[in-house]
C-alpha positions in Angstrom: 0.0 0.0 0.0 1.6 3.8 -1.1 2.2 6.2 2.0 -0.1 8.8 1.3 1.9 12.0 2.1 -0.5 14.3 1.9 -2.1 13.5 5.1 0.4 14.8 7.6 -1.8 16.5 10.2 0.4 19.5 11.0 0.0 20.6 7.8 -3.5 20.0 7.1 -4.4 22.2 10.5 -1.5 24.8 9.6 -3.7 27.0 7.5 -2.6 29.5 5.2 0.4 29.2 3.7 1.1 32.7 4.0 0.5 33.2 7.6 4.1 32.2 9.2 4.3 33.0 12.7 8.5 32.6 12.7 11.0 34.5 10.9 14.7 33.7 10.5 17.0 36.6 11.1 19.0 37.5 7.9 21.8 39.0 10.6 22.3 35.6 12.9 19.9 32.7 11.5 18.4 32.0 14.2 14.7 31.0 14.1 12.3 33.6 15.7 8.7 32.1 16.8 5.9 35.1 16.5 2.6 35.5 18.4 0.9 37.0 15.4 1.5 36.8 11.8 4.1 38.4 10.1 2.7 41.9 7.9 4.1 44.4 6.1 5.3 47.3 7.7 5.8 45.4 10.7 8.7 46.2 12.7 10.6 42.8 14.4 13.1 42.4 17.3 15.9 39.0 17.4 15.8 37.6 20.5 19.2 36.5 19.5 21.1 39.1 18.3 19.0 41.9 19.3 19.0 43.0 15.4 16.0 45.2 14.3 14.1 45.1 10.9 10.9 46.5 9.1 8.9 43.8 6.8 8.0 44.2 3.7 5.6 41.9 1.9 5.3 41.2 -1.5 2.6 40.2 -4.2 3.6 37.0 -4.3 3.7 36.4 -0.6 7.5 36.5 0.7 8.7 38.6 2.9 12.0 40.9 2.9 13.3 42.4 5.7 15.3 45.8 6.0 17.5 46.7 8.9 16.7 49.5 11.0 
């Protein structure tokens, strides 16, 4: 019998694809978990490194971020 891959529950309850709640910072690389849903024009904080950037979304759904 095939594995059916496409029935991982994590994803199937994960929602939009477009809603990430993590970023990685381009400064250290380390992974950043997020309350809410990252948006442009919204400003972020590393817990890591302490490193601060602005968002900025684009039409085809990433997300680049700027230093402050």
């Amino acid at each position: 019998m095939p594995l059916n891959h496409y029935e991982d529950e994590d994803e199937k309850d994960s929602g939009s694809k477009s809603a990430r709640k993590d970023f990685d910072c381009p400064e250290c690389n380390a992974n950043n978990p997020l309350e809410d849903a990252l948006a442009d024009g919204q400003e972020l904080l590393c817990n890591y490194c302490g490193s601060e950037f602005l968002v900025k979304g684009s039409d085809d759904g990433r997300f680049k971020f700027k230093t402050l």
